[in-house]
Structures are given as C-alpha cells and as structure tokens.
C-alpha positions as CSV (number, residue, x, y, z in Angstrom):
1,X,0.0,0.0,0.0
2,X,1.7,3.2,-0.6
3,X,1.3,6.8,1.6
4,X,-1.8,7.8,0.0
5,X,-3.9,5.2,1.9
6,X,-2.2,6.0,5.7
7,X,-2.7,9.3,7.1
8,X,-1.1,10.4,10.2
9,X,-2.2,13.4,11.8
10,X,0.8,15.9,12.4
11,X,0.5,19.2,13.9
12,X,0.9,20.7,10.0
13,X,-2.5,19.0,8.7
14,X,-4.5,18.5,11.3
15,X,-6.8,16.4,9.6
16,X,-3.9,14.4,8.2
17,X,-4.8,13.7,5.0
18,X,-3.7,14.4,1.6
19,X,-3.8,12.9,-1.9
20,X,-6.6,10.7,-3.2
21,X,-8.9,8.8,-0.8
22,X,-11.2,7.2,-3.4
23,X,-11.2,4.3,-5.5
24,X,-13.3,0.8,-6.3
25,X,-13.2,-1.6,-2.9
26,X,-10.8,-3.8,-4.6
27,X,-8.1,-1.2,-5.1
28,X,-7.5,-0.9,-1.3
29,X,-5.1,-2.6,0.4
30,X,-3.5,-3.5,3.7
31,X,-0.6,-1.6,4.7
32,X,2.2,-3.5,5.3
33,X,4.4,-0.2,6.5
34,X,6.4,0.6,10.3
35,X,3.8,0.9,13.0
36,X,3.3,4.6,14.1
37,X,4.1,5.9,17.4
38,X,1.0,6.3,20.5
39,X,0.8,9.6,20.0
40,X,0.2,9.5,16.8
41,X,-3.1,9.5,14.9
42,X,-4.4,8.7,11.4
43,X,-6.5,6.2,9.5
44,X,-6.1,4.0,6.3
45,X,-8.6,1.9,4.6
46,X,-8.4,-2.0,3.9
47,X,-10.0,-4.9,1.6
48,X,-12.7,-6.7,2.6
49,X,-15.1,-9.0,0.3
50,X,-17.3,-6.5,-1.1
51,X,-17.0,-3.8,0.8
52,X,-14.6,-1.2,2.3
53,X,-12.8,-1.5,6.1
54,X,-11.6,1.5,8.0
55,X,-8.7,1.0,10.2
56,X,-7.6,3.8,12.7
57,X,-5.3,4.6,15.6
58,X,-5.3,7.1,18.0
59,X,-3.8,7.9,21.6
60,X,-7.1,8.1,23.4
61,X,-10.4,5.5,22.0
62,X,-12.3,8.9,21.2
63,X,-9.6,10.3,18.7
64,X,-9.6,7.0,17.1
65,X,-13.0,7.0,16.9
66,X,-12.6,10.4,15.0
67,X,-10.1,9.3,13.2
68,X,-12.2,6.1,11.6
69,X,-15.2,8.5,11.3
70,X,-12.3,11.1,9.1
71,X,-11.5,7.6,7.0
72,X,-15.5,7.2,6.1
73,X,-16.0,10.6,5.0
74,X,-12.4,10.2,2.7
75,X,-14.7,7.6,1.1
76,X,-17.3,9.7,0.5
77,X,-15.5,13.3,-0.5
78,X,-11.3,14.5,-0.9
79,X,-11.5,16.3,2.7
80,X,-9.2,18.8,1.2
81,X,-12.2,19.8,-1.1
82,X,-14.1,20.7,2.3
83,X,-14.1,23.8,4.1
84,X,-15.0,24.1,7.5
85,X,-18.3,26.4,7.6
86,X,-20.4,24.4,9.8
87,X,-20.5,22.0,12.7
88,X,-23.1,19.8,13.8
89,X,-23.0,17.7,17.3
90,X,-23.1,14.1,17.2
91,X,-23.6,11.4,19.7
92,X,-24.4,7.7,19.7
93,X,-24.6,5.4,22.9
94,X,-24.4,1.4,23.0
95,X,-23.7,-1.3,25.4
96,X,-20.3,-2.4,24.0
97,X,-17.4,-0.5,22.4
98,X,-18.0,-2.2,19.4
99,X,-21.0,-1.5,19.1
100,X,-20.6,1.9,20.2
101,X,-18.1,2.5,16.9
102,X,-21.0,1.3,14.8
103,X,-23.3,3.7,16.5
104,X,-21.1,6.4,16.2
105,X,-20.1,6.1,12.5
106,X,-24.0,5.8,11.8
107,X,-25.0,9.0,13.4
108,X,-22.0,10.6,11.3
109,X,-23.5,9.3,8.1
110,X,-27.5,10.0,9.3
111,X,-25.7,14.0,9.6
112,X,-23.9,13.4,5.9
113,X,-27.3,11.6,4.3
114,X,-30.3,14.0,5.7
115,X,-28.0,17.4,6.1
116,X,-26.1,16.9,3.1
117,X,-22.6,17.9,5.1
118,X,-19.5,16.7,4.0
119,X,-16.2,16.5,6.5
120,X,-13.1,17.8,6.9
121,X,-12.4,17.3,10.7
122,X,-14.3,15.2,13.4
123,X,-13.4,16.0,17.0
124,X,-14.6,14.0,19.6
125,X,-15.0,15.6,23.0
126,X,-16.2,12.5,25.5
127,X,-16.2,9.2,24.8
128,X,-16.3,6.0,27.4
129,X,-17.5,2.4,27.3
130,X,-21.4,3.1,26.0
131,X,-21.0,7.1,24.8
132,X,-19.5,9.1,22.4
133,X,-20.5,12.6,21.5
134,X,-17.9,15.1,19.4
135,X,-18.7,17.3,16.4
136,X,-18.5,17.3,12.8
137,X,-16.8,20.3,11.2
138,X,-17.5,20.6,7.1
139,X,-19.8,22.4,4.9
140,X,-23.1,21.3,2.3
141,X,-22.1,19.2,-0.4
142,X,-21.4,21.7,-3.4
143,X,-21.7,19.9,-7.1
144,X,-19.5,22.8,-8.2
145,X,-16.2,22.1,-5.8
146,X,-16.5,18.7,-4.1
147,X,-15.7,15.5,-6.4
148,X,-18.0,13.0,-4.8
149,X,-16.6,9.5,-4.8
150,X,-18.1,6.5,-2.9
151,X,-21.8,6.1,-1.8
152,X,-21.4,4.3,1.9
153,X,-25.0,3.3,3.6
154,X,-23.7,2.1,6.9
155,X,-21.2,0.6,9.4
156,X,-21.5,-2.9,10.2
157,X,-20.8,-5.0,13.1
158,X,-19.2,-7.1,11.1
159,X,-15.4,-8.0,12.0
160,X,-15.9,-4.6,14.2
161,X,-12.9,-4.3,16.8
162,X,-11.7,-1.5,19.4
163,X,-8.6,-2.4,21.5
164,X,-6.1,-1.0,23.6
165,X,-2.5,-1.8,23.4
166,X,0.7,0.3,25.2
167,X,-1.0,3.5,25.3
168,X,-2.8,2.9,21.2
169,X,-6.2,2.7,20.8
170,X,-7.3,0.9,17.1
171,X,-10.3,0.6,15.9
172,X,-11.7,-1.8,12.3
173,X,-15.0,-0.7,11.1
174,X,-16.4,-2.7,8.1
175,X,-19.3,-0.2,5.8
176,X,-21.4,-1.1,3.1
177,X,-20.9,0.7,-0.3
C-alpha cells in the first residue's frame, strides 16, 4: 500500500490527509508499512469481500473514533475539497465499544445523508464504554467544488474491533458501499 492510503495526523495537517482517498473496494489494500508511534493518529482503509474497512489509531479511544469517522468521510468526499463552515453535534450510545463505533459512524453518516454535510475534521470531546458525543466540522455538499466518490450506507458489526494496546487505541470498522 503506498502513503496515500495512511494518514497520520501531524500538527501541519490537522486532519492528516492528503492525496486521493477514493477508489473501487478492490483497489485498497493492507498496509504492510512501520507501526506509528502512540501519540500518533491517522486512518487508512483496507480490503474486505465486497466492501470497504476503516482501520484507525489514535492515543485516546475517542480520537480514534474520530479518526475512523475522518476515514469514512475520505470515502465519500477529498476532505481537502471541504471547508470548514459548519459543525453539527453528534452522539451515539451502545452497550459495548463495538457497538458503540457502529453507532457512532451511523449517526455521522445519518448528519452526511439527511443534512447533506460533507467532512473535513471530526473531534470527539467524550467518549467512554457506552457514549460518544464530538462534532462534525465541514460544509453542504457543493456539485461545483467537491468531487464526490463512494456512496457508503452504513457501518457494520461485522469484524468490528476496538482495542487498547501500550497506550494505542485501534479501531476496524467494516461499511457497506
């Protein structure tokens, strides 16, 4: 997999993306590069059968959870197309952390689908076992500047994970395209 599919957040790009985001399911692939540090923060996306896997890593479980939220919006629209003119809360509560992830990337794409916002940064502000609530920060999709790329209906529980490890949260997040 080369650098356009892993995005680390730096203090430069605060989003931490750059290049293209987009392409058919089966183009995407597993990176096979050094592991990043626990501080650091990003996202990259990864085969599946037929649809498309976020994978994302973070310091604390609630930037990673932003961070896989940033991954499915890549899908959907360049983030460095989108400016940031509006926010709009979000919050999802479940009985797992799995679960929760699920929950959380739905109520993103609920705001995406009936608002018609597209996403340049996600930040979320509390986040424990069953709740997550953080903010969305983007404008409404314009036909004129944004290229829109991949439709994605929903996350899945399927193959869903959130771990801990040293100090490095990562979470997998399967959606339907």
């Amino acid at each position: 997999m080369d650098d356009r599919r892993r995005r680390a957040a730096d203090s430069a790009n605060r989003d931490g993306r750059s290049g293209d985001h987009r392409g058919a399911p089966g183009a995407l692939r597993r990176s096979r590069g050094r592991r990043l540090s626990a501080s650091a923060a990003g996202w990259e996306h990864f085969e599946t059968e037929a649809d498309v896997g976020v994978h994302a890593w973070a310091a604390t479980r609630g930037a990673a959870f932003a961070q896989a939220a940033l991954g499915v919006f890549a899908l959907i629209v360049r983030p460095e197309e989108v400016e940031e003119r509006e926010q709009r809360e979000v919050r999802a509560q479940a009985d797992s952390p799995e679960r929760l992830l699920v929950a959380w990337i739905n109520e993103c794409l609920y705001v995406h689908e009936i608002e018609g916002i597209v996403v340049r940064q996600v930040e979320v502000d509390a986040c424990t076992e069953t709740v997550v609530h953080g903010v969305l920060r983007g404008e409404e999709v314009d036909a004129g500047r944004h290229q829109l790329g991949t439709v994605v209906k929903a996350a899945t529980l399927h193959r869903v994970s959130v771990t801990e490890s040293a100090g490095r949260h990562e979470v997998r997040v399967i959606v339907d395209v």
